[in-house]
C-alpha positions as CSV (number, residue, x, y, z in Angstrom):
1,X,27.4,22.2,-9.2
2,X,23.9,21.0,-8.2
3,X,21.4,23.7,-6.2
4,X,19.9,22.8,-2.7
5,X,16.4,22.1,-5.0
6,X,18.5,19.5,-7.1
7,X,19.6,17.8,-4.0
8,X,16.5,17.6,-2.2
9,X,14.8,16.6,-5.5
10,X,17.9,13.7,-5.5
11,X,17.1,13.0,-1.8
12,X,13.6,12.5,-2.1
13,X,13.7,10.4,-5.0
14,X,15.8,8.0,-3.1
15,X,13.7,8.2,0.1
16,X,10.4,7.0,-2.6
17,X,12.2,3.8,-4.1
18,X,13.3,3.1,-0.3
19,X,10.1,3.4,1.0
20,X,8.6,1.5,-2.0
21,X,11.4,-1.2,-1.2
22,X,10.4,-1.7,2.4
23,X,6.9,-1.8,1.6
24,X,7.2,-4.4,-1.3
25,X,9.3,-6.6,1.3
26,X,6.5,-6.2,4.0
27,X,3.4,-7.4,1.7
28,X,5.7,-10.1,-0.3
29,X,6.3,-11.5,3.5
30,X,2.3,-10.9,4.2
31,X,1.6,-12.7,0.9
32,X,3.9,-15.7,0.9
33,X,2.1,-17.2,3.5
34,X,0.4,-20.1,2.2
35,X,-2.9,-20.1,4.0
36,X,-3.8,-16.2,2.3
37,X,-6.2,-17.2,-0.4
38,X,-6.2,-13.5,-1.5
39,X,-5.3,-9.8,-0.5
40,X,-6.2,-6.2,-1.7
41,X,-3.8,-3.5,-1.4
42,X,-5.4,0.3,-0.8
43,X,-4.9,3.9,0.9
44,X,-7.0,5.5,3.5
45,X,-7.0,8.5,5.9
46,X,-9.3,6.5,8.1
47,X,-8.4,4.8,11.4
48,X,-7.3,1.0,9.9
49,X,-10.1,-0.5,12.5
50,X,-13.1,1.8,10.5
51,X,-11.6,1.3,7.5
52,X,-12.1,-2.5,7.7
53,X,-15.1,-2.7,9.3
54,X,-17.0,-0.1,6.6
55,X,-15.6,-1.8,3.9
56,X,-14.1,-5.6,4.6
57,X,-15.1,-7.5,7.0
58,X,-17.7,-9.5,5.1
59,X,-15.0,-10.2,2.2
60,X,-11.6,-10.5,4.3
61,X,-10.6,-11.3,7.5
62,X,-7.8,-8.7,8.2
63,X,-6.3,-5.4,7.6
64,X,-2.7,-4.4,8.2
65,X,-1.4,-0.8,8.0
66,X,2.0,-1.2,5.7
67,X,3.1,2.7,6.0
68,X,2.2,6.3,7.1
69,X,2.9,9.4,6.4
70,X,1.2,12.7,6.2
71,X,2.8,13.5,2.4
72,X,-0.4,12.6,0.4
73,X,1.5,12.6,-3.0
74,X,4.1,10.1,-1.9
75,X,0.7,8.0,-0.6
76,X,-1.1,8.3,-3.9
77,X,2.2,7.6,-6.0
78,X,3.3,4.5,-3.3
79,X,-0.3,3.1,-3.7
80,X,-0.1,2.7,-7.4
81,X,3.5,1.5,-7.2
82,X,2.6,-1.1,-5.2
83,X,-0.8,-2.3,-7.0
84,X,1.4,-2.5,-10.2
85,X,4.1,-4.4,-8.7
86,X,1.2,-6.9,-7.2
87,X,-1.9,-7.2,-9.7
88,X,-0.7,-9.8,-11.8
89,X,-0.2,-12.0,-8.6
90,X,-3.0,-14.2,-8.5
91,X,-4.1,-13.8,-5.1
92,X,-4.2,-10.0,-5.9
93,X,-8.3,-8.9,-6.1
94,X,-6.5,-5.0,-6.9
95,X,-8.6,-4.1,-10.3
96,X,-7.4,-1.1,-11.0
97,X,-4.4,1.4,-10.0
98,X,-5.6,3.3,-7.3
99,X,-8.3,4.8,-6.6
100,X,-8.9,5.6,-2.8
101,X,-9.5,9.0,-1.0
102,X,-7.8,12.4,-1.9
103,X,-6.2,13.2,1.6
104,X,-4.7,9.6,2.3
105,X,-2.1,9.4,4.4
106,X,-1.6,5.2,5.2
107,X,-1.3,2.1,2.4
108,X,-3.1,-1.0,4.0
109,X,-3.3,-4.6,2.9
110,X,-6.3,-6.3,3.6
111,X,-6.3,-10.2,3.4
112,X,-8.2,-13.1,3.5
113,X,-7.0,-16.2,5.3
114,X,-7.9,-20.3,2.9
115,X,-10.5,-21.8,5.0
């Protein structure tokens, strides 16, 4: 008979792939848009609007929040999930997997619209 750990354990290894899941679904609809000539996928614990505007907004012309939550491991391990899963895409500008602040609690797309 499984403990209370083993089933939480369980639990919250279903809860990553389904968060994973919604999240893949979200930037594949983002992405699938024909007039994005490219998008970066990255973490933060900054408001969405600083975030852009200290980094982005000479390269891309919007940011969208994908998911939050205040569990910075399941940030971290979502960020890299998704930058694998997207990379090879060739709109993708992700270089590496991960990379962003310790602390991070929201995955962001940022994108960049053909002209």
């Amino acid at each position: 008979m499984k403990d209370l750990k083993d089933l939480l354990r369980e639990n919250l290894n279903f809860s990553k792939s389904s968060v994973k899941y919604k999240c893949e679904n979200i930037i594949s609809s983002i992405i699938d848009n024909s007039n994005i000539s490219n998008f970066k996928i990255g973490k933060t614990n900054q408001e969405l609007s600083e975030r852009f505007n200290s980094e982005y907004k000479d390269k891309y012309d919007k940011i969208i929040g994908i998911y939050e939550s205040e569990d910075t491991d399941l940030i971290d391990w979502l960020e890299k999930e998704l930058i694998e899963c997207y990379r090879n895409e060739p709109k993708c500008d992700n270089k590496q997997l991960g990379g962003g602040p310790d602390g991070a609690t929201r995955i962001y797309i940022v994108i960049k619209y053909k002209k």
